[in-house]
N, CA, C, O and CB atoms as a CASP TS submission, in Angstrom:
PFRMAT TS
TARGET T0000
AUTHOR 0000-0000-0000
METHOD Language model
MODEL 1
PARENT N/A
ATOM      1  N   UNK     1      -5.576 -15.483   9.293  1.00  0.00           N
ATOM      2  CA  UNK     1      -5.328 -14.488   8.274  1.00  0.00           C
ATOM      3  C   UNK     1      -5.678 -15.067   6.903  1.00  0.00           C
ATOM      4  O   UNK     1      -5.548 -16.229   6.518  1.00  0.00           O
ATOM      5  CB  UNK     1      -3.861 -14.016   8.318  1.00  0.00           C
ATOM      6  N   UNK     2      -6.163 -13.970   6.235  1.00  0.00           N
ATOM      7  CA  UNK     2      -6.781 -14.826   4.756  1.00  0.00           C
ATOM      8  C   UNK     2      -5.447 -15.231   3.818  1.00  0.00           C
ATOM      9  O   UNK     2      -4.309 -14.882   4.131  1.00  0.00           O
ATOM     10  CB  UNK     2      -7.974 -13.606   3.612  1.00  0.00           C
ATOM     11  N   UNK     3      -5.732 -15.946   2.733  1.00  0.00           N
ATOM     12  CA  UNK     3      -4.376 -16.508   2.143  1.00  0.00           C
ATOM     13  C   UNK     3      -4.107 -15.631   0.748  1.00  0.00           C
ATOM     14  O   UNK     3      -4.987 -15.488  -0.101  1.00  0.00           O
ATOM     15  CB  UNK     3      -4.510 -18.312   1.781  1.00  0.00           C
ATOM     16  N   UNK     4      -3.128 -15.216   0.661  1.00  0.00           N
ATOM     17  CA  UNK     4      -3.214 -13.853  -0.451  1.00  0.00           C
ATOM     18  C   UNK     4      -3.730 -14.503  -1.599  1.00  0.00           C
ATOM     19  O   UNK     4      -3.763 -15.730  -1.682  1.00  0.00           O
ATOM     20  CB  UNK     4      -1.652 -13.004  -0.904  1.00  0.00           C
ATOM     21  N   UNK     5      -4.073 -13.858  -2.352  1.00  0.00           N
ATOM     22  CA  UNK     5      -4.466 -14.428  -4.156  1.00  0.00           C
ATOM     23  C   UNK     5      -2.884 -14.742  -4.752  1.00  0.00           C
ATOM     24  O   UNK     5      -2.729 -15.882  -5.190  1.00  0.00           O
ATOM     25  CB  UNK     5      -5.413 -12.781  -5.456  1.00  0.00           C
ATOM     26  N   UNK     6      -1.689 -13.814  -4.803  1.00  0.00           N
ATOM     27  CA  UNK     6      -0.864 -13.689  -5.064  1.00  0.00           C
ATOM     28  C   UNK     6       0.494 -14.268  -4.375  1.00  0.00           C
ATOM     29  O   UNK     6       0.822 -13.871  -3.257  1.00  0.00           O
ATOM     30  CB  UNK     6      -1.092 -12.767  -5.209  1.00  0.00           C
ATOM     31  N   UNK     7       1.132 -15.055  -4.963  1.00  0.00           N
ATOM     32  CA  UNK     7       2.475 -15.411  -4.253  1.00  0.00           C
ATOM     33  C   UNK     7       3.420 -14.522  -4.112  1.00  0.00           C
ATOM     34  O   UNK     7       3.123 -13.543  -4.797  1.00  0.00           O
ATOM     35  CB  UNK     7       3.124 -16.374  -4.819  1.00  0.00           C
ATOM     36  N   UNK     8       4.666 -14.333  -3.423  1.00  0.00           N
ATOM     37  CA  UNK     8       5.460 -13.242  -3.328  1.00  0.00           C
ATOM     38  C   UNK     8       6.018 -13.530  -4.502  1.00  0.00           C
ATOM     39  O   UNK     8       5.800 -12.647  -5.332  1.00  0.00           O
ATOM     40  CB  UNK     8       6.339 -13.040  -2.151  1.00  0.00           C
ATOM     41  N   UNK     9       6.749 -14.555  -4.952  1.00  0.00           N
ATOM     42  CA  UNK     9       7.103 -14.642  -6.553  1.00  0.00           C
ATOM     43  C   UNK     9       6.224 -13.551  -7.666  1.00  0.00           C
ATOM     44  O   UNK     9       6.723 -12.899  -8.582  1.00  0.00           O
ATOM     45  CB  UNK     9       6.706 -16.330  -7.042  1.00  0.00           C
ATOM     46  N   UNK    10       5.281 -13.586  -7.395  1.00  0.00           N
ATOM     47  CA  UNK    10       4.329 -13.709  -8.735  1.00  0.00           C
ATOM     48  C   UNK    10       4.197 -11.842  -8.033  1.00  0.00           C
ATOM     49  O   UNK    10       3.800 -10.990  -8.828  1.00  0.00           O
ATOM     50  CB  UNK    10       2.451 -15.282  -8.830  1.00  0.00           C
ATOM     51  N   UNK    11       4.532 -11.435  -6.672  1.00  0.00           N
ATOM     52  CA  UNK    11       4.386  -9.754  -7.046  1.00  0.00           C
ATOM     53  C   UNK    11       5.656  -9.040  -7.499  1.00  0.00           C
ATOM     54  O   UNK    11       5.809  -8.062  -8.231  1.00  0.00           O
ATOM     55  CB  UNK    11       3.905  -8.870  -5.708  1.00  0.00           C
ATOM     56  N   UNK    12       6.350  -9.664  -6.976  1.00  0.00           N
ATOM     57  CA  UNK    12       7.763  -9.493  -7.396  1.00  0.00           C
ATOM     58  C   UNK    12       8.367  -9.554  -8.685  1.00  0.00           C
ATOM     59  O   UNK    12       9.412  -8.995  -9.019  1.00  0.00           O
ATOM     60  CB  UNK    12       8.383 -10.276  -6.827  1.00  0.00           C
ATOM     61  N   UNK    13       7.454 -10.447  -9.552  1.00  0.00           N
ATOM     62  CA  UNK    13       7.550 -10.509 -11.228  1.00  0.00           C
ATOM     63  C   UNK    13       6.455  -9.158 -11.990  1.00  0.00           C
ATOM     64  O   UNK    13       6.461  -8.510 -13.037  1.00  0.00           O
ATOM     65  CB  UNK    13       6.851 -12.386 -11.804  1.00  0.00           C
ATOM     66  N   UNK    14       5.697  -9.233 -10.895  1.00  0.00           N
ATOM     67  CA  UNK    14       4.303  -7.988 -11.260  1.00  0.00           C
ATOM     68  C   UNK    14       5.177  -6.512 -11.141  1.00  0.00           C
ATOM     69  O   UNK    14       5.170  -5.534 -11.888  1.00  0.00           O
ATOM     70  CB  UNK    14       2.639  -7.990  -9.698  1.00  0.00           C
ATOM     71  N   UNK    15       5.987  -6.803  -9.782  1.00  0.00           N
ATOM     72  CA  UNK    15       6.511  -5.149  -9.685  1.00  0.00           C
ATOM     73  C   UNK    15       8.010  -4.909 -10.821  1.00  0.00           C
ATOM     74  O   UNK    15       8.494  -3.848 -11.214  1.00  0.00           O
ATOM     75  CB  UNK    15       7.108  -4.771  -7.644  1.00  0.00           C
ATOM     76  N   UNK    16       8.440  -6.313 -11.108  1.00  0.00           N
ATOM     77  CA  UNK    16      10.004  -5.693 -12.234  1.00  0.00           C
ATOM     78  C   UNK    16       9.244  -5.567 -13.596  1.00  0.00           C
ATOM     79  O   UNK    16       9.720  -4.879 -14.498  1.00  0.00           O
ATOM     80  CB  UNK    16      11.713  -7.148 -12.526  1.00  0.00           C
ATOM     81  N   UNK    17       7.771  -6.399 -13.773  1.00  0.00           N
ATOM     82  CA  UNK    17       7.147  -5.839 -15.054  1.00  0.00           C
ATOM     83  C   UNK    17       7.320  -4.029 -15.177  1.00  0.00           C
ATOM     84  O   UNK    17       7.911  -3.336 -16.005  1.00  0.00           O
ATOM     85  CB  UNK    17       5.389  -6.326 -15.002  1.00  0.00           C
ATOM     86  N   UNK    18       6.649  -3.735 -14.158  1.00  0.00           N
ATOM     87  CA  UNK    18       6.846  -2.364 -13.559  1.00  0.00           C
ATOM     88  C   UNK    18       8.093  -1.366 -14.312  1.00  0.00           C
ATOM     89  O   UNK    18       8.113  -0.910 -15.455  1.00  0.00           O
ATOM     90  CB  UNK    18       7.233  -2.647 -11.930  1.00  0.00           C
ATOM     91  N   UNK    19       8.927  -1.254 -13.390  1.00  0.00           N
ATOM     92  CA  UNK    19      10.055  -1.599 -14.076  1.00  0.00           C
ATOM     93  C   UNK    19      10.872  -1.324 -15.144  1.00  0.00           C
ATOM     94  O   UNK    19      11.845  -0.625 -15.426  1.00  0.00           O
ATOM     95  CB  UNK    19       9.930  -2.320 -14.233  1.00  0.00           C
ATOM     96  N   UNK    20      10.106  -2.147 -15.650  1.00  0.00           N
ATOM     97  CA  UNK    20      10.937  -2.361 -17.297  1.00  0.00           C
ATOM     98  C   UNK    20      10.167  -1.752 -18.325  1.00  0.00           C
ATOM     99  O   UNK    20      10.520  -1.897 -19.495  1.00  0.00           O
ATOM    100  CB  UNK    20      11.114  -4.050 -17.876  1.00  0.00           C
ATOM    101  N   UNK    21       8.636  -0.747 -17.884  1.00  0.00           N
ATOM    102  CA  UNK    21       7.985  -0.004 -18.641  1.00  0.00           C
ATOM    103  C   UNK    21       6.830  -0.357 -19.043  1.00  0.00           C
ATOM    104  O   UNK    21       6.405   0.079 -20.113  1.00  0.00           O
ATOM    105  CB  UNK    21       8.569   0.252 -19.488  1.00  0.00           C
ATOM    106  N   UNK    22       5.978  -1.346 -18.152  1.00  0.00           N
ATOM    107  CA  UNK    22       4.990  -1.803 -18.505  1.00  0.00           C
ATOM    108  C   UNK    22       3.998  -0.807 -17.472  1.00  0.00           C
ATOM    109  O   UNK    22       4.436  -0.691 -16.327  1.00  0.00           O
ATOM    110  CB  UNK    22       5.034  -3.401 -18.426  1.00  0.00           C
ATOM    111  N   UNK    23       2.910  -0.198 -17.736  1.00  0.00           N
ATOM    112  CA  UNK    23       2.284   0.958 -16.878  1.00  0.00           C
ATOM    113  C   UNK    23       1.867  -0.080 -15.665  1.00  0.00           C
ATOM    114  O   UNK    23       2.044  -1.295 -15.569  1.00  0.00           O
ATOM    115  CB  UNK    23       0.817   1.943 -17.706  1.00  0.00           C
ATOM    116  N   UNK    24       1.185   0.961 -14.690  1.00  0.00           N
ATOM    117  CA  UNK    24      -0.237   0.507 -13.942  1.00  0.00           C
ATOM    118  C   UNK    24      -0.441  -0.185 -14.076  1.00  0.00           C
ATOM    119  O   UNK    24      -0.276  -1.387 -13.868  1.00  0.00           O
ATOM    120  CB  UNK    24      -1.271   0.824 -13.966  1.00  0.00           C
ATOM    121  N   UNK    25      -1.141   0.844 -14.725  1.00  0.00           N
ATOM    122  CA  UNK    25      -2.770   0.381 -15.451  1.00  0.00           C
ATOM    123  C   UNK    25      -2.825  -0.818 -15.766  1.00  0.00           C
ATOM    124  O   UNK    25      -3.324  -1.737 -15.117  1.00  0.00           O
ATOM    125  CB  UNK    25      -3.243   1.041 -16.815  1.00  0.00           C
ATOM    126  N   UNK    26      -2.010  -0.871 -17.372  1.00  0.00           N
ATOM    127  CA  UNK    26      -2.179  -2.166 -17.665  1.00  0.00           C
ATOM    128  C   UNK    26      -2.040  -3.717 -16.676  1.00  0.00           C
ATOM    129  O   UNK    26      -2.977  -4.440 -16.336  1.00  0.00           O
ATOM    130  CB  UNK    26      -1.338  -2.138 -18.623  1.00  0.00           C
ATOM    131  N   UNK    27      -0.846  -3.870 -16.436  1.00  0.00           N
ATOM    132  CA  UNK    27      -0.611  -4.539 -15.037  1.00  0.00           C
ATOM    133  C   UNK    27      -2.019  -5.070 -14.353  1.00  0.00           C
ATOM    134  O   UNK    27      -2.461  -6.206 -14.528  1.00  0.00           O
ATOM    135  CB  UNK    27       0.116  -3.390 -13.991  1.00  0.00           C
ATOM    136  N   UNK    28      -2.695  -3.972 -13.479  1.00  0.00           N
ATOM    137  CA  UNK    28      -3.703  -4.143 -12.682  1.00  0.00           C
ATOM    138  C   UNK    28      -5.005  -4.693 -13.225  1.00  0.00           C
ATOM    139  O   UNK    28      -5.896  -5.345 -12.680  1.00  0.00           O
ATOM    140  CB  UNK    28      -3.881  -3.018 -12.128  1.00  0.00           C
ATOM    141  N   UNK    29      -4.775  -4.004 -15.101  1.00  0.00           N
ATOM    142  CA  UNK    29      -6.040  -5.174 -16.038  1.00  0.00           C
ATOM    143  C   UNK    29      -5.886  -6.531 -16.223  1.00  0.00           C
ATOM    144  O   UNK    29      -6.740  -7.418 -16.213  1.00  0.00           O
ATOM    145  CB  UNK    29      -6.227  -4.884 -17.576  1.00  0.00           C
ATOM    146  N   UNK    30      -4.381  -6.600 -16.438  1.00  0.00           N
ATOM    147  CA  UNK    30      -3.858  -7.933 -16.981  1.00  0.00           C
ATOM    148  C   UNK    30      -4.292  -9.020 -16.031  1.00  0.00           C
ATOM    149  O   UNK    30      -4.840 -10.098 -16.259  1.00  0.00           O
ATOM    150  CB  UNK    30      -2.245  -7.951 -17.134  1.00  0.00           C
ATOM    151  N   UNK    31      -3.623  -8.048 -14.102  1.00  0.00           N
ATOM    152  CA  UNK    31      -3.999  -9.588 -13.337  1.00  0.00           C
ATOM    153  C   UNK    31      -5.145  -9.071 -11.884  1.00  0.00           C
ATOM    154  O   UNK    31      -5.201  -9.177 -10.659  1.00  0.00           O
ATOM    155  CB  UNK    31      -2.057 -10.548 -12.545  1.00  0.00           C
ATOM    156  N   UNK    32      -5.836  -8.544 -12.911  1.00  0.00           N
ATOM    157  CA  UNK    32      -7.134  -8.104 -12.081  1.00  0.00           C
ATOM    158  C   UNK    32      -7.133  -7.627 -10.830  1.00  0.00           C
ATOM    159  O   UNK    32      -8.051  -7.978 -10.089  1.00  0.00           O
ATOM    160  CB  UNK    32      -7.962  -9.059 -11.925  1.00  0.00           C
ATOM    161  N   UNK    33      -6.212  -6.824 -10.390  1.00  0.00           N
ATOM    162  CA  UNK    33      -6.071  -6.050  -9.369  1.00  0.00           C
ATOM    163  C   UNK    33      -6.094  -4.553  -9.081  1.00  0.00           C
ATOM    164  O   UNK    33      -5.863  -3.772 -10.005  1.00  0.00           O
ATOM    165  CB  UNK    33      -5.218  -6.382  -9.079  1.00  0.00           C
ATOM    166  N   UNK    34      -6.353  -4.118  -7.878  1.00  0.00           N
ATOM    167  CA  UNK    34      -6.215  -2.386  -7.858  1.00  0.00           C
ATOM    168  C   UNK    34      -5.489  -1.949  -7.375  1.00  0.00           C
ATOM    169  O   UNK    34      -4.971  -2.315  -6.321  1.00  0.00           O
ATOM    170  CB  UNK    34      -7.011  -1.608  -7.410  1.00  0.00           C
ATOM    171  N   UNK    35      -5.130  -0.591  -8.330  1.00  0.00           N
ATOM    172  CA  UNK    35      -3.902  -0.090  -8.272  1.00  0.00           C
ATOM    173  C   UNK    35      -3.235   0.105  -6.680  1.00  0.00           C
ATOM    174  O   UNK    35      -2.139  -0.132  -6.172  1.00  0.00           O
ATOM    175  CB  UNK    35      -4.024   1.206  -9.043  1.00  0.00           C
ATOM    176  N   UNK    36      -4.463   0.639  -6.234  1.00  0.00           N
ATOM    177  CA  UNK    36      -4.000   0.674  -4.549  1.00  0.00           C
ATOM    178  C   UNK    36      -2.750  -0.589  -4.134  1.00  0.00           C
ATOM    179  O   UNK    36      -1.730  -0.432  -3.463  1.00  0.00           O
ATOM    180  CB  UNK    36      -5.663   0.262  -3.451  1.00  0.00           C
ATOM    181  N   UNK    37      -3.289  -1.901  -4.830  1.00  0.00           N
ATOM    182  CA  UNK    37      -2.780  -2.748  -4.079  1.00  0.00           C
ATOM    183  C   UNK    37      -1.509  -2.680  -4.570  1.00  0.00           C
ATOM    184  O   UNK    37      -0.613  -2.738  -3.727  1.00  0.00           O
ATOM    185  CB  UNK    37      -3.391  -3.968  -4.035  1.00  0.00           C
ATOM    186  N   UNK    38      -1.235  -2.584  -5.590  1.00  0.00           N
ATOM    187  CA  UNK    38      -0.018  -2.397  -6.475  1.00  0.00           C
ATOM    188  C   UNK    38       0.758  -1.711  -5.653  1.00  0.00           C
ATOM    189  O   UNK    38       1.489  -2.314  -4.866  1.00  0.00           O
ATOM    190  CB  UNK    38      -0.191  -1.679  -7.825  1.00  0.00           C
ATOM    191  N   UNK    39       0.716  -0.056  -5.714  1.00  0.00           N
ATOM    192  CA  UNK    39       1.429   0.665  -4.981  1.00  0.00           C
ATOM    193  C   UNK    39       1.793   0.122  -3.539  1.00  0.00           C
ATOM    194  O   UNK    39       2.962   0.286  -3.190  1.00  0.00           O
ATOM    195  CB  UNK    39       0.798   1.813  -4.966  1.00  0.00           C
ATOM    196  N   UNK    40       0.686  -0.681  -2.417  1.00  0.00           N
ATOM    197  CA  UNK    40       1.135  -1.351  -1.111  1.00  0.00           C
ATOM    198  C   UNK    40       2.400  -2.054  -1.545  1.00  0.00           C
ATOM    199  O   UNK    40       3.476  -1.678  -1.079  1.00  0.00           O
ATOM    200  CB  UNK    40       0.001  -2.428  -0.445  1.00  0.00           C
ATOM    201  N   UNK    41       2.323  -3.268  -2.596  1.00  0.00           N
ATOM    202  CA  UNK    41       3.696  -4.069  -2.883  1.00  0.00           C
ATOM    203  C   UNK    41       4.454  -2.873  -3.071  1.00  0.00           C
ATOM    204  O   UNK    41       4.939  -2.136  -2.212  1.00  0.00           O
ATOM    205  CB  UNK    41       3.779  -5.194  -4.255  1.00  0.00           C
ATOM    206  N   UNK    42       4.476  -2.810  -3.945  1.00  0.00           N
ATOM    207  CA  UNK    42       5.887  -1.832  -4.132  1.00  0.00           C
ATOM    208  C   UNK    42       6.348  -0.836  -2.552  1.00  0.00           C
ATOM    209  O   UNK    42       7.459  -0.670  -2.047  1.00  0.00           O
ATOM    210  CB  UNK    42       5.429  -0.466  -5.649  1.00  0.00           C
ATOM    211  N   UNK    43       5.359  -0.467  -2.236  1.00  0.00           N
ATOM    212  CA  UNK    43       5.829   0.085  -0.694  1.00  0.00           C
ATOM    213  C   UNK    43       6.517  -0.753   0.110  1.00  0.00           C
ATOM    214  O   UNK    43       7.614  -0.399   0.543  1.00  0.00           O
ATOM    215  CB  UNK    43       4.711   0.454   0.199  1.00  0.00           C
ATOM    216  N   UNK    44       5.996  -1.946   0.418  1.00  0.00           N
ATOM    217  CA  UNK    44       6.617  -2.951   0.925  1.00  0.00           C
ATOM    218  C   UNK    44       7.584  -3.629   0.857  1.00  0.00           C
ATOM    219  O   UNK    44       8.404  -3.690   1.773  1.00  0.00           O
ATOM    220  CB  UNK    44       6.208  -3.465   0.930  1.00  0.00           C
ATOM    221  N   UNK    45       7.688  -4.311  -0.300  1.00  0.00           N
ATOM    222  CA  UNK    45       8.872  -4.966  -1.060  1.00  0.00           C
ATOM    223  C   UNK    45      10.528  -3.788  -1.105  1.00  0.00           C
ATOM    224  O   UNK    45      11.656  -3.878  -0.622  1.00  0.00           O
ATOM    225  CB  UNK    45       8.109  -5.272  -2.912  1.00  0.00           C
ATOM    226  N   UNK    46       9.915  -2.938  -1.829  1.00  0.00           N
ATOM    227  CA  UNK    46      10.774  -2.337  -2.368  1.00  0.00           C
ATOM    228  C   UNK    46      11.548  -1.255  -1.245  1.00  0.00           C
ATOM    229  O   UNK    46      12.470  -0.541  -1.637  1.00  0.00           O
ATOM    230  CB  UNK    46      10.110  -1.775  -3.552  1.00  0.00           C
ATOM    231  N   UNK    47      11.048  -1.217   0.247  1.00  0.00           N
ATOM    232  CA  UNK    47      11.141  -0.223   0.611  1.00  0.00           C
ATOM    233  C   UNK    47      12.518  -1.143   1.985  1.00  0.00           C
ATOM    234  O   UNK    47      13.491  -0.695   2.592  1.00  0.00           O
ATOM    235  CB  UNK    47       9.459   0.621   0.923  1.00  0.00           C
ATOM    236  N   UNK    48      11.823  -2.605   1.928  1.00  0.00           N
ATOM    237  CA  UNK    48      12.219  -3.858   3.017  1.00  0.00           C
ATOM    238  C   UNK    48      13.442  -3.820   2.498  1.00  0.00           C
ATOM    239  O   UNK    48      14.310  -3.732   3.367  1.00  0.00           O
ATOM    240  CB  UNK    48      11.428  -5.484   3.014  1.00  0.00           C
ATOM    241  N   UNK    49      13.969  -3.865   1.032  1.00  0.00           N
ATOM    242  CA  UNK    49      15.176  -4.610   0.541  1.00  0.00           C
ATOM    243  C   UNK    49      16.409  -3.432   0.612  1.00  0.00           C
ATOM    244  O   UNK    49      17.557  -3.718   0.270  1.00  0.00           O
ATOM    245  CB  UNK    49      14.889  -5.268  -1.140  1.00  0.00           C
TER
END
């Protein structure tokens, strides 16, 4: 299996940016990702806990 770009730390700090009112968008410019993937974490994470 390939090795993510991202640590679970580091989506988990990406998704409470979220959160606390920081958009998407920005987010997905800041650490070069697509939104798609965004929304998967948050499906995941947020759905497990």
């Amino acid at each position: 299996m390939k090795k993510s770009r991202y640590t679970e730390s580091q989506i988990v700090n990406i998704l409470k940016q979220n959160k606390s009112g920081v958009t998407v968008a920005e987010l997905c410019r800041e650490y070069g990702m697509n939104q798609a993937r965004f929304y998967q974490w948050r499906l995941c994470l947020w759905l497990s806990t």
